[in-house]
Every structure is written in C-alpha cells, then in structure tokens.
N, C-alpha and C positions, 0 to 999 in steps of 0.2 A: 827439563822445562819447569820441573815446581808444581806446586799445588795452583790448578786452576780450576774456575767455575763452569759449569755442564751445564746447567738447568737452573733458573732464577723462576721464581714465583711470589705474590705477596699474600700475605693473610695476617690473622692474627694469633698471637703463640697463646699459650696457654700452659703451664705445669700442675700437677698433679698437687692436693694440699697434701704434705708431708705430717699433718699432725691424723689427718681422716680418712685419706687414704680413698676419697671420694667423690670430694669436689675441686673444681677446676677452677685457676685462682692465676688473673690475668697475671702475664708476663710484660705486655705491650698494651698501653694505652691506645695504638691504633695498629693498622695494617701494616708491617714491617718486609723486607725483603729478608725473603726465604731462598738459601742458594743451595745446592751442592757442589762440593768440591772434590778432584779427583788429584790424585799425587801420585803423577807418575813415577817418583822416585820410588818411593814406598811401596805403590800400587795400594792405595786404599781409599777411601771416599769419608767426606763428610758431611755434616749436613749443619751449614752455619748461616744463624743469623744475630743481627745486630741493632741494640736500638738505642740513637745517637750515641755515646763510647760505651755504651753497656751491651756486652755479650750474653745475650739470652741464651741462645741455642749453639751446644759444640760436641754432637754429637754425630761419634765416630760409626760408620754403620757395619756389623757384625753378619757374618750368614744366620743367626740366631735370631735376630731382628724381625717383629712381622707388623707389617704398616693396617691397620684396620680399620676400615667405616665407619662411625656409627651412628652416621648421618648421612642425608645429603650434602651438606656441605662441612663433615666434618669428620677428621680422622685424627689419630692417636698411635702411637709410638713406646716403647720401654726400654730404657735405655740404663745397664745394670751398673755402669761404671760412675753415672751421674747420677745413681739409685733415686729416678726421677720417670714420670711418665711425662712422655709430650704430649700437645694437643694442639690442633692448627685450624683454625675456623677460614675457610675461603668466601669468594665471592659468587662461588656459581660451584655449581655439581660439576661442572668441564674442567675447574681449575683443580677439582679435589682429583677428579681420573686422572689427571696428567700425572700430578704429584704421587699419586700413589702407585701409579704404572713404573714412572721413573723411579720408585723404592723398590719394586719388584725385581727391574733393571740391575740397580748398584747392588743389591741383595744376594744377586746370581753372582754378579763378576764379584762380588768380594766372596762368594762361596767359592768359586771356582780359584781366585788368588790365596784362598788357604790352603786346599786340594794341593796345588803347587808347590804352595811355601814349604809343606809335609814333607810334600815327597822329597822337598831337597833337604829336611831337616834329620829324614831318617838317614839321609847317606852323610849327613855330617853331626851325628847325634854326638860322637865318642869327641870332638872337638867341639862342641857344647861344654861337654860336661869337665873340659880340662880349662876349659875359660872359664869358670866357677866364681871368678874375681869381678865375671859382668854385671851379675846378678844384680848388685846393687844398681846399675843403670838400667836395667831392665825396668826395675821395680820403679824407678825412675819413670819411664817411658808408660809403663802402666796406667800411671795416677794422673798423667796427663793426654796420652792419645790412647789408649783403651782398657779395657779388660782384660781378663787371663785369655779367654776365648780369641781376643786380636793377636797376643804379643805370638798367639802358633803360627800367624804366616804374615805379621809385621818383620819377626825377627828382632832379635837385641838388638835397639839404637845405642849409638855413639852417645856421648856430650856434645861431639861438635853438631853431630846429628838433632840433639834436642835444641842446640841452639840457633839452627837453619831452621826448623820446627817452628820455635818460639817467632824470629826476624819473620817468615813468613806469613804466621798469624798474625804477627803486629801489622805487613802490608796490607793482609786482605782486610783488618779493621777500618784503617787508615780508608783503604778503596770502600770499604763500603759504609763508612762513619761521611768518606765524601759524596756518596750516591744516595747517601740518606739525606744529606743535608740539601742535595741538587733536585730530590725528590721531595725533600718537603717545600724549597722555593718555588719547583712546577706546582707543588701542588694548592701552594698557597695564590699561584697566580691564577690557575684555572678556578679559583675560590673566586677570587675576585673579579675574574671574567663570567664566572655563572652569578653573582651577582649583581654585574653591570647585567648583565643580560635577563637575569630574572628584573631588573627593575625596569629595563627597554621594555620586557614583554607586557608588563604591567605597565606602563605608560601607553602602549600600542594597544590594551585592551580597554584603557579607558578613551584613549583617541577615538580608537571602530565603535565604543557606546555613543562617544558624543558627536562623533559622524551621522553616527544611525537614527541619533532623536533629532537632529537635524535634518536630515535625509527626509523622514517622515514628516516634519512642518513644513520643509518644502512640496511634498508630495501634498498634506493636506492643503496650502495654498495654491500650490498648482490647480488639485482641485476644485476650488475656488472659482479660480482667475478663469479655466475651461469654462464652467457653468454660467459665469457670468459673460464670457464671449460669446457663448449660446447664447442667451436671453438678448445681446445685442446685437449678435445680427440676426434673432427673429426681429428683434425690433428695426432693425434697417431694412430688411423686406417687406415688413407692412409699410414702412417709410417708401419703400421704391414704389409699392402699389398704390400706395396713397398720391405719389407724386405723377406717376401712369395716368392713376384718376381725372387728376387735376390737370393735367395736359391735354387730356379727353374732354376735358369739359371747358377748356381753354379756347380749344380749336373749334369746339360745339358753338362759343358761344361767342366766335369772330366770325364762324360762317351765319350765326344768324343776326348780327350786327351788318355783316355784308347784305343780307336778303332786305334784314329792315331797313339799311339805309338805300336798298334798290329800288322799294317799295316804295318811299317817302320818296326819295327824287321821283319816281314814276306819277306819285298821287298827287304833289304838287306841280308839277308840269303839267298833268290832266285838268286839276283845280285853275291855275292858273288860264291855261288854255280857253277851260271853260266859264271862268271868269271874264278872262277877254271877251270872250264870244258874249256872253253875258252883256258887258258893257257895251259892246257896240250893237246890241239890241234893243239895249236901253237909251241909247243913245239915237240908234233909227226913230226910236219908236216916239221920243220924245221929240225928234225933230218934225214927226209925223202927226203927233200929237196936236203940235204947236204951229203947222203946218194946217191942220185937219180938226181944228178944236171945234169950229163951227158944222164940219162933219160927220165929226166922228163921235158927238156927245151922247148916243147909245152905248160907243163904246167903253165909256168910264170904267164903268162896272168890269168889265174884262180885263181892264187895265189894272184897276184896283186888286182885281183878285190873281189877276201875273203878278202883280207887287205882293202880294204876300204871300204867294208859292216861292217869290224871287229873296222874299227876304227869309221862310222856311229853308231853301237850300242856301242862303250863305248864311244862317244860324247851325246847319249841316252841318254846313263848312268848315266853321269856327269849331265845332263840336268835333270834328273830325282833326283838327289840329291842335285843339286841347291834348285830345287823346293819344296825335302822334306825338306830340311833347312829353306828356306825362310818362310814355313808352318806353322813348330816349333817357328821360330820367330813371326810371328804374332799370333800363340796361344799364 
C-alpha cells in the first residue's frame, strides 16, 4: 500500500539555531500541516511537513527518539540524522497531548519493528556480510531516510527501493503542497468571511446605539405626550363639571322664568280684574254722582278722597309693572 498518513495536526515548526545551540528560529511563517506517515513496506513512520514546495520537516522517527513539553503549548524533538532539533508551537494544550501521545505511539512500534528487524538480522547476519557490495546503497539509504540506529531494522534498500522512496515523497509533497494551497484558499475565505462579519457586527452595533438613542426620545416624548393627556383631561373634567353647572343653572333658571311668567299672567289678570272692577265703580259712581249731585254734595269729600286712594293704587299699579318689566328684563 505505500507510505500513508496516520495522524494530521497543525502548528507551527520551529528548528533549533545551529550557530547557538539555543534559540529557536522560525521554519514557517504561519501554522503549517504537520502529518505522520507510516510505510507499510518498510514498516517505519515519519514525521512530514511542508510549506508551499518547501519541505520543513522529514523526519524519520527512531526508538531513540523522545518528544518533550516544555510548555503548554509547546514540544520539541532531536532528530541526529538531520543534526537539528525540532520545535512545534500548537494551538491549545489538547492539540500538543495528541501529538505527543501519537510520538509515544510511533515510538513503541518503531521499537518494536527494530526488535524484529534483529531478530531476523541475526539469522541472516553471514549473508549480510557476503553482500559487502550493498554497502554503498545502504550508506545511500542512510543520508536520506535515517541514521545508523534506523538502517538495524530498515534493512539495506535497493536503488529501485530509493527510487519508490523518492516517487513517493514527491506525491506526498504534491498532496500536500495541494492541501496547503486548498488550506490556505479556505483559510483565506474564512478571512474574508470574519471580516464581512466583523463589519456586519459593527454595523449592528451602531444600529442598536442609534436605535437606542432613538428609543429613548421616543420614550422621552411619550413622556411628554402622557403628561400632557393628564393635564387634558383634568381639564375636560372641570369642563364636564363646569358644563353640569351650567345645565343646573339652565334648568334653575327656566323653572323660574316658568314661576315668573305664572306670577305675571296671575298678577295681571288680578290687576286687570281689579281694574275692571275698578272702572265699573267708577263708572256707577259717576253715574250716581251725576245722578245724585244735588244729593250727594256732602259726599264730595269721600269721593275726592276714593280718587285719590284710586289713583295711589293705579300709581301701585303702574309701580307694580314697572317692576314686573324691569324683572323680565334682567331675566
């Protein structure tokens, strides 16, 4: 089946500075894919990454091998054949346990596929050593997939061997020179989608400010507008009572228009009456008079003074109509 990948991770590489021996001197400008590879031909694992056609990391992993913390998000590697330390910065303490569980992992089975490789090396030691002519492709095979400590249970590769080797490396470059560049178009889109969206959210938060200062002049005019509904219809209720009032005193002052003018038909009907009566006493009296002049010339004097008790009650009278006029007028 070939060399295939196990376990993908991303972070960012780092190598050891080769002049100090000390400080750690980026490999990748950002987060790159970090793979392991296993080959079942061979039986041995690798640990490859790649950033756009540059091969960072090609390192073969040894039982000798030991992966180590020295952080939380960050672990480190030696690796003798590439006389280089690695160094791997993650994104999270979970991503660096994975990674480093999985090095524990490959660690064991490539211990255990030297174990193996031995055992069958000691039973064909003495044909080892009559193959003498390999040597050179071994040494071959060393400077490219490992160290002395691998070639114990790699075993001498072929040429043809190194050159399925090589074809192989070149695909997995290829696959992942294409999964870098598919990873950086996602990642360039989800760029551009968190900045469409950081500017929506920014848009949405000056919207909800100018909703809200809105919000609150309408509240304060609401306020307002209430207050001044109060004061109107307190004012329409002293208007309803005011009008109560004035219906009250409407009715007041039709039932005494009714009385006054029952009064006044009553008084001059009486007036009248007693004016009749009046005249046709004056009327006897002067026919009695005039009748009785020669008789009654004692009675002047009583006559004289009925006429002017007669003409004090229709001076009454007149007095009395003045006043029901004037009445009428101020009703």
């Amino acid at each position: 089946m070939g060399e295939q990948p196990i376990f993908t991770t991303r972070a960012h590489v780092f190598q050891i500075d080769p002049s100090t021996k000390k400080n750690w001197v980026p490999a990748s400008k950002q987060a790159v894919t970090v793979s392991y590879f296993y080959d079942s031909t061979r039986n041995s694992y690798r640990i490859i990454s790649v950033d756009g056609t540059k091969v960072i990391i090609n390192s073969t992993i040894t039982p000798n091998m030991t992966f180590t913390k020295t952080s939380q998000k960050f672990g480190q590697w030696a690796d003798s054949r590439a006389n280089t330390v690695f160094g791997l910065g993650f994104g999270s303490e979970q991503h660096l346990s994975r990674f480093a569980d999985k090095f524990q992992e490959v660690k064991d089975a490539a211990k255990l596929a030297r174990d193996r490789s031995q055992e069958k090396m000691e039973t064909s030691s003495n044909h080892s050593q009559e193959s003498g002519h390999e040597t050179p492709s071994s040494t071959r095979a060393s400077s490219v997939n490992g160290t002395d400590d691998e070639k114990a249970y790699h075993g001498p590769p072929h040429d043809s061997e190194l050159k399925i080797e090589n074809d192989k490396l070149k695909t997995a470059l290829a696959q992942s020179t294409s999964n870098v560049k598919k990873w950086e178009t996602e990642l360039e889109t989800l760029r551009e989608s968190n900045a469409r969206l950081s500017l929506a959210l920014q848009e949405s938060i000056a919207s909800v400010e100018h909703w809200k200062k809105q919000f609150l002049t309408c509240k304060d005019e609401n306020d307002l507008l209430r207050n001044k509904i109060e004061e109107l219809e307190a004012q329409c209720d002293e208007i309803d009572k005011e009008r109560e009032r004035n219906e009250e005193l409407s009715r007041r002052l039709l039932e005494l228009e009714a009385d006054i003018q029952e009064k006044e038909a009553y008084t001059l009907q009486d007036a009248e009456h007693r004016n009749q009566e009046l005249e046709d006493k004056v009327r006897t009296l002067r026919q009695e008079v005039e009748e009785s002049k020669h008789r009654h010339g004692h009675l002047k004097l009583e006559l004289k003074h009925f006429l002017n008790i007669l003409d004090g009650k229709i001076d009454d009278l007149h007095e009395f109509r003045q006043e029901l006029s004037k009445l009428e007028i101020d009703n």
